[in-house]
C-alpha positions in Angstrom: 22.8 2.6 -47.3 22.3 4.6 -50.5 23.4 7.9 -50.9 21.9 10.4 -54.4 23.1 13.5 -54.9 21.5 15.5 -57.3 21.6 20.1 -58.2 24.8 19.6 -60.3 24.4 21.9 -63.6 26.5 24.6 -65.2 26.8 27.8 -64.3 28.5 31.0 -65.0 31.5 32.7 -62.6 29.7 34.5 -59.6 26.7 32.5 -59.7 25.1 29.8 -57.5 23.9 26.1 -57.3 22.4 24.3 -54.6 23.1 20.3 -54.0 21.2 17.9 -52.5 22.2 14.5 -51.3 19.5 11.8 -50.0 19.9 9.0 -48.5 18.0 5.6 -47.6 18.7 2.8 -45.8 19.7 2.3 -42.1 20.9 5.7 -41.2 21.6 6.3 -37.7 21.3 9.4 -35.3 25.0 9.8 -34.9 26.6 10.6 -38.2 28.6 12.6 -40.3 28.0 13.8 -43.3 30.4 15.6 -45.9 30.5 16.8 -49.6 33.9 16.5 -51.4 34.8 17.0 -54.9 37.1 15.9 -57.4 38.2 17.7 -60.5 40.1 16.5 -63.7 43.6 15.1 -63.1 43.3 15.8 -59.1 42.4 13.9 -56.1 39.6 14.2 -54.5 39.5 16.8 -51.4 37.1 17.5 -48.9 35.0 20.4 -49.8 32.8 20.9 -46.0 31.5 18.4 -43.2 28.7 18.5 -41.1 28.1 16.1 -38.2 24.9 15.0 -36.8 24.7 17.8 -33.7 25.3 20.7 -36.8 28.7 21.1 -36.3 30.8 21.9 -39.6 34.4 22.3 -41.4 34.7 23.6 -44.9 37.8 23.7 -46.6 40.0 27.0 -47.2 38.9 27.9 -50.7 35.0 27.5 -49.8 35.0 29.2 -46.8 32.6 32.0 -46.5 31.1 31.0 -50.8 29.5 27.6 -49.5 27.2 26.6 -47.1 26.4 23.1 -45.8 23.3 21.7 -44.1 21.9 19.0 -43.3 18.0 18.2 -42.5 18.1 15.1 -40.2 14.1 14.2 -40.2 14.5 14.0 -44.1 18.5 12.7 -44.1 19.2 15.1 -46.7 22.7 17.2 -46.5 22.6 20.2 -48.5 25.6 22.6 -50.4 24.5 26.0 -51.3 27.6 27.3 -53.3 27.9 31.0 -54.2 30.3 33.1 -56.0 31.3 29.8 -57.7 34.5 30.2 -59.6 35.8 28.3 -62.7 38.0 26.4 -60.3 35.0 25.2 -58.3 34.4 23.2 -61.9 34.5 19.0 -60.2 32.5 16.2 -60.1 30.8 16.5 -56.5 30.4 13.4 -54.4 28.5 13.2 -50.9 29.8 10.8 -48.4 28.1 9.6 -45.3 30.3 8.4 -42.1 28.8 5.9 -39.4 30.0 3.5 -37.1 33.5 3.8 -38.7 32.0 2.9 -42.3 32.2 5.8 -45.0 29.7 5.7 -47.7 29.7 7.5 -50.9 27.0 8.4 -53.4 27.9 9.0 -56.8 28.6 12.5 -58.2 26.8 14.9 -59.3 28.8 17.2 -62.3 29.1 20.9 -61.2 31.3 23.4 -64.6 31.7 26.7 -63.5 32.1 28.7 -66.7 34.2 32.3 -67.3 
């Protein structure tokens, strides 16, 4: 299983990006799929989840700026992020759950300027 994320740029305070994250390889129906994020000098943190069936969890300082999705023909999950803030500024990491195994792609670079 290979996971690339990719939409990772800079931006200015209040604007948007979109990620994607693809991935190939045996991918099954049942899955999860999440995008977390790590910035300098902190661990990394879950940013929002979306399972296979469309449920999803974002994390407090996202809620109601990011949306996740997920197209499961293609195996793509997306993050649209709006109003970004300077402290949205991490690296940006997609991560794939199935069967108990957690896979992780590597990170796309998201700076949020003021």
């Amino acid at each position: 299983v290979q996971l690339q994320a990719s939409g990772g740029g800079l931006v200015q305070a209040g604007g948007s990006l979109r990620l994607s994250c693809a991935t190939s390889g045996s991918i099954r129906s049942i899955n999860t799929m999440s995008w977390y994020r790590q910035a300098p000098g902190n661990q990394r943190e879950l940013v929002a989840g979306i399972t296979s069936t469309g449920s999803t969890t974002y994390a407090d300082p996202v809620k109601g700026r990011f949306t996740i999705s997920r197209n499961n023909a293609k195996n793509t999950v997306y993050l649209q992020m709006n109003s970004l803030k300077p402290e949205d500024t991490a690296v940006y990491y997609c991560k794939l759950d199935q069967r108990a195994i957690a896979y992780w792609g590597k990170g796309t670079l998201v700076t949020v300027s003021s």
